[in-house]
PyMOL Python script that loads the backbone (N, CA, C, O; Angstrom):
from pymol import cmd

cmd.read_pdbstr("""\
ATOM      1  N   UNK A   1      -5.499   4.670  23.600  1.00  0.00           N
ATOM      2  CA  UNK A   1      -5.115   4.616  22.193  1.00  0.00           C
ATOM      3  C   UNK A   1      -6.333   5.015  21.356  1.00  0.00           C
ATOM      4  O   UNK A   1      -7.400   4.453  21.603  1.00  0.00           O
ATOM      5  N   UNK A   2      -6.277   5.803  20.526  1.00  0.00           N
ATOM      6  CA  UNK A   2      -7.122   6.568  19.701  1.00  0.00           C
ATOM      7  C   UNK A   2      -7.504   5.463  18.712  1.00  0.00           C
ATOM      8  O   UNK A   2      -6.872   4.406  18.741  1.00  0.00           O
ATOM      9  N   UNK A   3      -8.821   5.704  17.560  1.00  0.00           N
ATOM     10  CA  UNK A   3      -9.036   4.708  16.988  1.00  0.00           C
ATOM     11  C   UNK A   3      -8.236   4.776  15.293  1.00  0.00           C
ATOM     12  O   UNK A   3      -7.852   3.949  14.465  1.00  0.00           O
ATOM     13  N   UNK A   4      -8.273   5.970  15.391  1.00  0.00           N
ATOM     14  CA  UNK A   4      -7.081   5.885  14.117  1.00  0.00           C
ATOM     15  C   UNK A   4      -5.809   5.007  13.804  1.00  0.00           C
ATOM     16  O   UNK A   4      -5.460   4.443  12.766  1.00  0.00           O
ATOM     17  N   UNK A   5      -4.998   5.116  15.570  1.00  0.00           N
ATOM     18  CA  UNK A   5      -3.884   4.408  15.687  1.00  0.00           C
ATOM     19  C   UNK A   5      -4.497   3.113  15.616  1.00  0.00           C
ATOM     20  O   UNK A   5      -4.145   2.362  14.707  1.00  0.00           O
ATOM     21  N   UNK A   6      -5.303   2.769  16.388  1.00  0.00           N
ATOM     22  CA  UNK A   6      -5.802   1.191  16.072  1.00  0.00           C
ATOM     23  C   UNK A   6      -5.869   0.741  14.900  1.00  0.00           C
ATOM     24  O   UNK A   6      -5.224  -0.254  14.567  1.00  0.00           O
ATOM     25  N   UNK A   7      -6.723   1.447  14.010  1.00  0.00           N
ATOM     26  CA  UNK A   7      -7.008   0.928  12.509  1.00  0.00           C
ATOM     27  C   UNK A   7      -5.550   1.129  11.836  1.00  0.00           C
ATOM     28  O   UNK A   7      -5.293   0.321  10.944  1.00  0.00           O
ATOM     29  N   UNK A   8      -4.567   2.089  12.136  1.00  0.00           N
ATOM     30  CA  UNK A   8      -3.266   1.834  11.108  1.00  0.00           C
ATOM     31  C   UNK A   8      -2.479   0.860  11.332  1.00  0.00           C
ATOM     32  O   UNK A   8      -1.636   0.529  10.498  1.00  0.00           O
ATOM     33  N   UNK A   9      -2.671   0.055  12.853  1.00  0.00           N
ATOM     34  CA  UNK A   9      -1.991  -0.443  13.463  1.00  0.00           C
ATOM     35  C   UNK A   9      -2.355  -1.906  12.815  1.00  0.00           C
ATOM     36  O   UNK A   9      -1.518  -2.762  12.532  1.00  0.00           O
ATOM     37  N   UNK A  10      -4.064  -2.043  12.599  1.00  0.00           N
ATOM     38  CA  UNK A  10      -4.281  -3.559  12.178  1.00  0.00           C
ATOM     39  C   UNK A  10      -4.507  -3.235  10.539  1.00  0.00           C
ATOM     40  O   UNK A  10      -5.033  -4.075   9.808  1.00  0.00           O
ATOM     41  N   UNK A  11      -4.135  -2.164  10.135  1.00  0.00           N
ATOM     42  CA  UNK A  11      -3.796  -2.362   8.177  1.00  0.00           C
ATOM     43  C   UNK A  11      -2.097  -2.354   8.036  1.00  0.00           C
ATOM     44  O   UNK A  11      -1.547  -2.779   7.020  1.00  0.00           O
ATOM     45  N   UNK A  12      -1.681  -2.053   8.681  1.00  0.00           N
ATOM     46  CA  UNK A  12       0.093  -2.310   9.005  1.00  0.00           C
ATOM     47  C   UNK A  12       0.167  -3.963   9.132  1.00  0.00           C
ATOM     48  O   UNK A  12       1.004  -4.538   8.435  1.00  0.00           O
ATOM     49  N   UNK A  13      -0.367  -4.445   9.675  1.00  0.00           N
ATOM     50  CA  UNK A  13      -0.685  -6.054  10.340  1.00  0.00           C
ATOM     51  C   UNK A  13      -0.906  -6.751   9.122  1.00  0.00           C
ATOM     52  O   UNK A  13      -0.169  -7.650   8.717  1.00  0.00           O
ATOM     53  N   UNK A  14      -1.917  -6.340   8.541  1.00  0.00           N
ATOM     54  CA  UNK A  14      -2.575  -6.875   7.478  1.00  0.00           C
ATOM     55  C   UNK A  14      -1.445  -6.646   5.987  1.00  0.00           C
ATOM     56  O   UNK A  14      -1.280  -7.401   5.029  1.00  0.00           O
ATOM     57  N   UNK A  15      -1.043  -5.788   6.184  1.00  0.00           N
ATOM     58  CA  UNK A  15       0.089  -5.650   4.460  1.00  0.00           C
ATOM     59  C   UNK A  15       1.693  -6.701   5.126  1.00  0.00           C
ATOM     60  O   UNK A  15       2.458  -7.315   4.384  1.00  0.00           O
ATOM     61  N   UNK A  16       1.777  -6.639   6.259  1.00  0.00           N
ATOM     62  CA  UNK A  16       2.751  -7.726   6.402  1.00  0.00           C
ATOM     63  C   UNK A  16       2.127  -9.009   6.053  1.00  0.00           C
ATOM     64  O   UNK A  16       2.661  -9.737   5.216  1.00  0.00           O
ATOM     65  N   UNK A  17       0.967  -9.354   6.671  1.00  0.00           N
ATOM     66  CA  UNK A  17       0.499 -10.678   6.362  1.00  0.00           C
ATOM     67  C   UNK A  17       0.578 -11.086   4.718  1.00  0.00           C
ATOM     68  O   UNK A  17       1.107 -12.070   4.201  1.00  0.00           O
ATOM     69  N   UNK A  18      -0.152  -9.948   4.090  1.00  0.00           N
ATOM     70  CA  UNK A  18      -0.297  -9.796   2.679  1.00  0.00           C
ATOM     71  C   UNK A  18       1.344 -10.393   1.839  1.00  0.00           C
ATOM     72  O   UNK A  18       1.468 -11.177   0.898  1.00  0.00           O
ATOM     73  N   UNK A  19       2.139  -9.843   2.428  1.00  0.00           N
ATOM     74  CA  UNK A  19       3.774  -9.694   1.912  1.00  0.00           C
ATOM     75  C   UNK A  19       3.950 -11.551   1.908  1.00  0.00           C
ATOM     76  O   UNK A  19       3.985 -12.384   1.003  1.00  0.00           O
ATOM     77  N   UNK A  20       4.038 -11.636   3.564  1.00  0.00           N
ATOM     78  CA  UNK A  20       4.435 -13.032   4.257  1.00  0.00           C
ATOM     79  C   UNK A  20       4.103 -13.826   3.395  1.00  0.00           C
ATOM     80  O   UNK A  20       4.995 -14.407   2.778  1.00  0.00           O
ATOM     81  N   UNK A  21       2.269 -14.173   2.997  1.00  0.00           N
ATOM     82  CA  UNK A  21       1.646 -14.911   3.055  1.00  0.00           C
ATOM     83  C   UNK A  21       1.092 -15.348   1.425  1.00  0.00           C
ATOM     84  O   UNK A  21       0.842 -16.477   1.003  1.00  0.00           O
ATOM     85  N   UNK A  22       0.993 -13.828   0.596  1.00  0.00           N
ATOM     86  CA  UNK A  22       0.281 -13.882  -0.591  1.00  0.00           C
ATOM     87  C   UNK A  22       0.889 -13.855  -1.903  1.00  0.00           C
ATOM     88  O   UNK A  22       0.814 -14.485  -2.958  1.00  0.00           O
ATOM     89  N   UNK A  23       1.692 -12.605  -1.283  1.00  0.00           N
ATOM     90  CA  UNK A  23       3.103 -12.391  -2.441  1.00  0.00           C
ATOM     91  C   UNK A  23       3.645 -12.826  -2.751  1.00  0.00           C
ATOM     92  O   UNK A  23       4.027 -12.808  -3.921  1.00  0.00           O
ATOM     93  N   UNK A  24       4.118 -13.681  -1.630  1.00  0.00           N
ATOM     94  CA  UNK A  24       5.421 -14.974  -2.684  1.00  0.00           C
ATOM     95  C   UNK A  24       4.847 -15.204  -3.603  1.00  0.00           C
ATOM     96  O   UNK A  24       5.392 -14.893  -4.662  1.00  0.00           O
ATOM     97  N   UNK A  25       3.350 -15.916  -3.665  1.00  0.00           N
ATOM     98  CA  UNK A  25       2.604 -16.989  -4.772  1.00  0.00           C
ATOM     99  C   UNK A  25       1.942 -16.739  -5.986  1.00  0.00           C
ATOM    100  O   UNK A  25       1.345 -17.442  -6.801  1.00  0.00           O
ATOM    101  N   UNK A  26       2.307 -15.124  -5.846  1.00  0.00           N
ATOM    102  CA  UNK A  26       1.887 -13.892  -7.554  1.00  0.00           C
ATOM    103  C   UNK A  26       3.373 -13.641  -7.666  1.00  0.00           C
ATOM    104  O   UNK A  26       4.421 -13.484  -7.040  1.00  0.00           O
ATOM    105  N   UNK A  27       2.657 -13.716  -9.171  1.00  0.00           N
ATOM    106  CA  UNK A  27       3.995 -13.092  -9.612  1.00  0.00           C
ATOM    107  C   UNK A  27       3.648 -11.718  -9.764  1.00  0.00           C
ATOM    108  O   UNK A  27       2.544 -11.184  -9.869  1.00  0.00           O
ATOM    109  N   UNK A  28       5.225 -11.073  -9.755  1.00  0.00           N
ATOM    110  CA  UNK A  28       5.179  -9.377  -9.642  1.00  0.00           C
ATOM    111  C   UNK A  28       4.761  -8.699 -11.005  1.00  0.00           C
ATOM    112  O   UNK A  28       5.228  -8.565 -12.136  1.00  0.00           O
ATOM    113  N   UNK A  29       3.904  -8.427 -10.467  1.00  0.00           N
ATOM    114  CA  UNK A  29       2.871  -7.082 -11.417  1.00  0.00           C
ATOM    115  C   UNK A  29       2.818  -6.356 -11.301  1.00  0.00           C
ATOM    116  O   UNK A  29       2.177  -5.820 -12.204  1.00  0.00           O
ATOM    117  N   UNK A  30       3.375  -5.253 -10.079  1.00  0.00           N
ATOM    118  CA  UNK A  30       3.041  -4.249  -9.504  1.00  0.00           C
ATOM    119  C   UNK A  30       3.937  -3.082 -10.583  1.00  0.00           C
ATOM    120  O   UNK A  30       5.155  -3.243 -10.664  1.00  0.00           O
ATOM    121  N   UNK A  31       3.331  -2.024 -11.319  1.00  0.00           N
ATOM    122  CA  UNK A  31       3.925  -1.695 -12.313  1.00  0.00           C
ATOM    123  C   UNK A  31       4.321  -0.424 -12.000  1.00  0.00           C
ATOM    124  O   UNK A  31       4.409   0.510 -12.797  1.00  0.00           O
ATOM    125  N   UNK A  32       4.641  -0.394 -10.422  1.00  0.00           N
ATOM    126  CA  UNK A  32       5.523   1.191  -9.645  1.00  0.00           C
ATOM    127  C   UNK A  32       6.593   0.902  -8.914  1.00  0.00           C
ATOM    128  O   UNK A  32       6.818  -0.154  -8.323  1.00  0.00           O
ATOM    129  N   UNK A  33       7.365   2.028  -8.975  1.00  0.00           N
ATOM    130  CA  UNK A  33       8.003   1.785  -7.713  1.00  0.00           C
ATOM    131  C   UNK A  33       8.145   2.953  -6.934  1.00  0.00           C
ATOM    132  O   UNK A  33       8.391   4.042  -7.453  1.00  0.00           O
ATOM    133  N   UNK A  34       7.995   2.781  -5.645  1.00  0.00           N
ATOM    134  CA  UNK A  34       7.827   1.659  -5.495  1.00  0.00           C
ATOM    135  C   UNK A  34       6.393   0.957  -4.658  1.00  0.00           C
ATOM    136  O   UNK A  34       5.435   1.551  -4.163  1.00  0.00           O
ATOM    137  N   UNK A  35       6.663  -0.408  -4.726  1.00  0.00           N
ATOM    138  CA  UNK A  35       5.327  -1.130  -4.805  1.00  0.00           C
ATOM    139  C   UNK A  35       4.283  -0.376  -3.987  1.00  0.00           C
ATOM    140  O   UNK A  35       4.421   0.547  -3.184  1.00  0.00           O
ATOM    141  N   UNK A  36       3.099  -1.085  -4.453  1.00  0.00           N
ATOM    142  CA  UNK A  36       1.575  -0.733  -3.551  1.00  0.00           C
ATOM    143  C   UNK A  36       1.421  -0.994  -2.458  1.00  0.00           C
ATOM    144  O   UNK A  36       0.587  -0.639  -1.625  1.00  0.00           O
ATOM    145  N   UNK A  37       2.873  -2.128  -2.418  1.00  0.00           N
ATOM    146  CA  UNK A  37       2.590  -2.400  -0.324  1.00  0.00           C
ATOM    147  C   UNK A  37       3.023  -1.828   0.416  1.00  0.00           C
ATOM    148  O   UNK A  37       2.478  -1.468   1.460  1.00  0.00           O
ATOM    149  N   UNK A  38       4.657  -1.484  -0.112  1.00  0.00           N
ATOM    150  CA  UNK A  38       5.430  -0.577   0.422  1.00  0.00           C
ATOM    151  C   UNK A  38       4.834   0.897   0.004  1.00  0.00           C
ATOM    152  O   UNK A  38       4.726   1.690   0.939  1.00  0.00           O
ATOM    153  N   UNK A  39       4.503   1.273  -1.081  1.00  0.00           N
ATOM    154  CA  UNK A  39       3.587   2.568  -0.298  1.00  0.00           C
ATOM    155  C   UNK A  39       2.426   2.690   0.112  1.00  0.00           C
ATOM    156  O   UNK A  39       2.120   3.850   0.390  1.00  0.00           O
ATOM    157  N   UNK A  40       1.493   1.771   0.287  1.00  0.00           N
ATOM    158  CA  UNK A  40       0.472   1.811   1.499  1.00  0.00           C
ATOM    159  C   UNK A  40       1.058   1.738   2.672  1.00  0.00           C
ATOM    160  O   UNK A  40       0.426   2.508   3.396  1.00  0.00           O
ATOM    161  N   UNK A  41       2.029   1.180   3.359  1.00  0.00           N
ATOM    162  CA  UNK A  41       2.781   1.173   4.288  1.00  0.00           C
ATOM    163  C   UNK A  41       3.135   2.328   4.724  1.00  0.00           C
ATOM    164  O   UNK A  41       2.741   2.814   5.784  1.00  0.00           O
ATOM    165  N   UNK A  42       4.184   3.040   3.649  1.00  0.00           N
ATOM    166  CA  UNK A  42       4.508   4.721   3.664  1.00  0.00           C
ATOM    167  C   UNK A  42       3.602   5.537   4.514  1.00  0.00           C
ATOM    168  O   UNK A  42       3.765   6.084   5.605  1.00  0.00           O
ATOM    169  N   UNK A  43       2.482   5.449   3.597  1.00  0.00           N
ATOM    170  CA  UNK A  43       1.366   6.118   3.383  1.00  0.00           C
ATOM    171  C   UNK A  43       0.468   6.334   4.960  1.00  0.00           C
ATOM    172  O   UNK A  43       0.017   7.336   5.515  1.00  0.00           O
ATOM    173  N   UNK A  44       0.483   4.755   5.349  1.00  0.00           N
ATOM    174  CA  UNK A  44      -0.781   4.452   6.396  1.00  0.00           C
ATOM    175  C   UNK A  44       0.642   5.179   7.956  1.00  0.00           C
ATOM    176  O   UNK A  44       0.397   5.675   9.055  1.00  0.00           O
ATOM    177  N   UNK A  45       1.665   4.953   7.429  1.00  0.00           N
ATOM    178  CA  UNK A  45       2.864   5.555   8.533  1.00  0.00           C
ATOM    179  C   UNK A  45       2.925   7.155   8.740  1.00  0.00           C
ATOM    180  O   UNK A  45       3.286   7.894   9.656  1.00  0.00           O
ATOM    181  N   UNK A  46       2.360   7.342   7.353  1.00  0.00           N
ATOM    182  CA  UNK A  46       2.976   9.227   7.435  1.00  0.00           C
ATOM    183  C   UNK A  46       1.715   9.577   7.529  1.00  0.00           C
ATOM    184  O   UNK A  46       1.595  10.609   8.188  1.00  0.00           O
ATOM    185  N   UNK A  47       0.426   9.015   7.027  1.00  0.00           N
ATOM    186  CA  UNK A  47      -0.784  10.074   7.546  1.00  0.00           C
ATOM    187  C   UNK A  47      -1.787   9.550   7.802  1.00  0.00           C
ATOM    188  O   UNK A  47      -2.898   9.860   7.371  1.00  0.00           O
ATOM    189  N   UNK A  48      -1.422   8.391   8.794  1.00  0.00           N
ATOM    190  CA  UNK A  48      -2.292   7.247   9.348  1.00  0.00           C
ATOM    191  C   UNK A  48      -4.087   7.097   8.183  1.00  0.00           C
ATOM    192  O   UNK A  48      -4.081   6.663   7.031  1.00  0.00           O
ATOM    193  N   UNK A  49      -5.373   7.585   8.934  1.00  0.00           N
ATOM    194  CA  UNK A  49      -6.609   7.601   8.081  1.00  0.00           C
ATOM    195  C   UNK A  49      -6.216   7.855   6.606  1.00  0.00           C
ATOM    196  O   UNK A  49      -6.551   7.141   5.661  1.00  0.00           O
ATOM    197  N   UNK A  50      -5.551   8.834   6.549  1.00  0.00           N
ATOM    198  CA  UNK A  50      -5.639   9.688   5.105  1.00  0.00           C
ATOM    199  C   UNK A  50      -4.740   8.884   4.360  1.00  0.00           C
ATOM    200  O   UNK A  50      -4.907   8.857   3.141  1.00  0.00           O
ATOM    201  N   UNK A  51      -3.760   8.184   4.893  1.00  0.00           N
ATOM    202  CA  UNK A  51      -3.073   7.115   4.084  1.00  0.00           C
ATOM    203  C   UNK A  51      -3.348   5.905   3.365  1.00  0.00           C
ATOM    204  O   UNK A  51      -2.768   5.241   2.505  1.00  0.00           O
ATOM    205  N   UNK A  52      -4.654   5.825   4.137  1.00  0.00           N
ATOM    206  CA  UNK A  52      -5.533   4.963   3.729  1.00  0.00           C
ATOM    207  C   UNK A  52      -6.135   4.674   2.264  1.00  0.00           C
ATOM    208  O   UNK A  52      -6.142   3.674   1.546  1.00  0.00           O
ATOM    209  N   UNK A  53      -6.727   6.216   2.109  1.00  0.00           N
ATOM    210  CA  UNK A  53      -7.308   6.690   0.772  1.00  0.00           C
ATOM    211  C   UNK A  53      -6.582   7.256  -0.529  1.00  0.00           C
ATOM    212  O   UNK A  53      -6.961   7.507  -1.674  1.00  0.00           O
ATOM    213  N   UNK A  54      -5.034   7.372   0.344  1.00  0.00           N
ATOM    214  CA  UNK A  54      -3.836   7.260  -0.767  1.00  0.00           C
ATOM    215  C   UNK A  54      -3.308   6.018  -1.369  1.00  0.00           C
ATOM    216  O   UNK A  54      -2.803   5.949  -2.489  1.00  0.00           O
ATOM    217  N   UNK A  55      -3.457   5.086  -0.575  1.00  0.00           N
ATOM    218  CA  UNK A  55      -3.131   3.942  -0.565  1.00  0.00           C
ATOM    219  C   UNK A  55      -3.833   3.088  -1.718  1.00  0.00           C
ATOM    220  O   UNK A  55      -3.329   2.216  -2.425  1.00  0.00           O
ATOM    221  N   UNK A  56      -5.482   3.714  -1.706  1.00  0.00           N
ATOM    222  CA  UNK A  56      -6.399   2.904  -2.584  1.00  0.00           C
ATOM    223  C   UNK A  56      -6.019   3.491  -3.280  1.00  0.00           C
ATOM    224  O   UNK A  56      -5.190   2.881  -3.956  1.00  0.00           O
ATOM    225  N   UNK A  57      -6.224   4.977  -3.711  1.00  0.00           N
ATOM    226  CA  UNK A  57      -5.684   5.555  -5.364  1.00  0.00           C
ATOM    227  C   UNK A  57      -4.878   5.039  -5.602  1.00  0.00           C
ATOM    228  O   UNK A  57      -5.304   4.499  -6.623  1.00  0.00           O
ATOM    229  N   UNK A  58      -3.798   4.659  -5.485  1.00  0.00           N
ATOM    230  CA  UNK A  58      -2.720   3.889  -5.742  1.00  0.00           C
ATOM    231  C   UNK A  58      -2.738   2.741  -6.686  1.00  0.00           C
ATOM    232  O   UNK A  58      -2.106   2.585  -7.731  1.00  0.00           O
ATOM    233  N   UNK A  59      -3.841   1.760  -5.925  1.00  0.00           N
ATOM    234  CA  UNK A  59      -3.715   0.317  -5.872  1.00  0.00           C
ATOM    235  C   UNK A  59      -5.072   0.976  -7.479  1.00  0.00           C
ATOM    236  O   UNK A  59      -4.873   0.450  -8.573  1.00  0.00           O
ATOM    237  N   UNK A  60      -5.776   1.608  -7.414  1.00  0.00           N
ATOM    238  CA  UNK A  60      -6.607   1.452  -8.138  1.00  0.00           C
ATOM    239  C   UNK A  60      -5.676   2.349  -9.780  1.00  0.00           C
ATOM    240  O   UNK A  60      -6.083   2.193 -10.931  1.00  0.00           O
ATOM    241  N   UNK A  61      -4.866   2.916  -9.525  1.00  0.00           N
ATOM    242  CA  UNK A  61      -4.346   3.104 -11.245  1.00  0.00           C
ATOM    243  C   UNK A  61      -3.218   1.860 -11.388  1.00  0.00           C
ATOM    244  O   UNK A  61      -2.709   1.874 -12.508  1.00  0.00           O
ATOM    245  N   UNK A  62      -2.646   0.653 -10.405  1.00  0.00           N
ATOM    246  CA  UNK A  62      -2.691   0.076 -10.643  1.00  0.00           C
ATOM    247  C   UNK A  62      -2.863  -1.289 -12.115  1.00  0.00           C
ATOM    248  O   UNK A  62      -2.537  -2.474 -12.051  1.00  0.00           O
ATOM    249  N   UNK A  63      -3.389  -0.644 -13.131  1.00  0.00           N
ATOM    250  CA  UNK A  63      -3.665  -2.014 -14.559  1.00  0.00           C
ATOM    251  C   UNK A  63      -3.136  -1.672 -15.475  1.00  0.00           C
ATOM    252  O   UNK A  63      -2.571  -0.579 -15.520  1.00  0.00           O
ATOM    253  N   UNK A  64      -3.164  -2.425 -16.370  1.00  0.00           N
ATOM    254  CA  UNK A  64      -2.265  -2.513 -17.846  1.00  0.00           C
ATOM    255  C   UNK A  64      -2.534  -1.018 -18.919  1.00  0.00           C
ATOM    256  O   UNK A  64      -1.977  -0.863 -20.006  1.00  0.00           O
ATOM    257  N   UNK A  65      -3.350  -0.198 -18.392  1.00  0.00           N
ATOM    258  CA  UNK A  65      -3.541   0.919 -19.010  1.00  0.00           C
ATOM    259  C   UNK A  65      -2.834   2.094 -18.666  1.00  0.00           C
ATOM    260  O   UNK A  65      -2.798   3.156 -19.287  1.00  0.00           O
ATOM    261  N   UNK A  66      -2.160   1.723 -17.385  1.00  0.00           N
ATOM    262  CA  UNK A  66      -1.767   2.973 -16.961  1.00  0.00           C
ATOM    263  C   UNK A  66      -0.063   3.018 -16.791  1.00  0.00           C
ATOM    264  O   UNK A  66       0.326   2.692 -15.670  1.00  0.00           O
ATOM    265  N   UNK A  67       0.867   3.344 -17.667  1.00  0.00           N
ATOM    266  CA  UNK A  67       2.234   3.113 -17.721  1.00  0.00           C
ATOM    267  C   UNK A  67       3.131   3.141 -16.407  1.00  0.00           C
ATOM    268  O   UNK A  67       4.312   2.829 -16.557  1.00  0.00           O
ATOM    269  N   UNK A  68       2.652   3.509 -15.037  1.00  0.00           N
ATOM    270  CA  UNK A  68       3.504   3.115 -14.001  1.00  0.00           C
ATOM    271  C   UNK A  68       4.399   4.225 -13.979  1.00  0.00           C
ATOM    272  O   UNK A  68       4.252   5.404 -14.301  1.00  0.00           O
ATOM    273  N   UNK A  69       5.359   3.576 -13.524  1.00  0.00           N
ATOM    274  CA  UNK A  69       7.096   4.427 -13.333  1.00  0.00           C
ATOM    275  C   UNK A  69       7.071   4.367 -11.719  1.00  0.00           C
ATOM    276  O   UNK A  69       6.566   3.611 -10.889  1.00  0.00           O
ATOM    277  N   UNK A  70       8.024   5.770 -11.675  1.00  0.00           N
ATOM    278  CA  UNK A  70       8.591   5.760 -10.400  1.00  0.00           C
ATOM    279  C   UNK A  70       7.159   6.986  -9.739  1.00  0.00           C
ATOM    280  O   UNK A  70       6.559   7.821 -10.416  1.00  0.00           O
ATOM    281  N   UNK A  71       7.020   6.757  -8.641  1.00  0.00           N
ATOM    282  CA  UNK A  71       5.971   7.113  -7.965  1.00  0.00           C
ATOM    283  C   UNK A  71       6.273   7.047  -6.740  1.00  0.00           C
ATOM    284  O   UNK A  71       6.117   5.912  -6.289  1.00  0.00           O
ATOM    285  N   UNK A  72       6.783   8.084  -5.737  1.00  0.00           N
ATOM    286  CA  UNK A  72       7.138   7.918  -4.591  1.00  0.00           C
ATOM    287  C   UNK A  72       5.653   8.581  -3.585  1.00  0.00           C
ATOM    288  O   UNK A  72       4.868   9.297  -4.206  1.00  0.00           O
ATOM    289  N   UNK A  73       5.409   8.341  -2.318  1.00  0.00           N
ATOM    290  CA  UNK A  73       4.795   9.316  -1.423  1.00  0.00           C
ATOM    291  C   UNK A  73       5.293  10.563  -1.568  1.00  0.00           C
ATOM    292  O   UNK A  73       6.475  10.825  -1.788  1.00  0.00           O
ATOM    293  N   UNK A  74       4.122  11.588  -1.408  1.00  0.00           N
ATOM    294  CA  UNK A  74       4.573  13.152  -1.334  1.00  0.00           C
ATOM    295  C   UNK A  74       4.483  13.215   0.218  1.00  0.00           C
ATOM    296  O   UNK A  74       4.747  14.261   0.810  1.00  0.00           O
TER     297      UNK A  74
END
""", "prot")
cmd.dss("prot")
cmd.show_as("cartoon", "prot")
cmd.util.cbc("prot")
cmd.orient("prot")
């Protein structure tokens, strides 16, 4: 197993935990759809490393300055 698959395999791990564990206890802010988990998920699925760094752009326009909407993976 290559180390790419490894690392998508334990940030896949980690956004379920995130979901399971964190999410219930925020309230929803996430101002896309759809969400930052479900498309880091997308993301880390369709172009494993490089999904990675889509994933952060993401999470980082993320705040109250930036109007959101619909935002799917390309």
């Amino acid at each position: 197993m290559e180390i790419n698959s490894i690392i998508s395999k334990i940030l896949l791990i980690l956004i379920k935990i995130y979901r399971r564990f964190v999410s219930p206890f925020m309230p929803p802010t996430c101002r896309f759809i759809p969400t930052c988990s479900d498309y880091a998920e997308q993301a880390i699925k369709k172009y494993g490393i490089k999904g990675i760094f889509l994933a952060i752009k993401r999470i980082l326009k993320c705040h109250p300055f930036h109007p959101g909407g619909y935002d799917p993976l390309r």
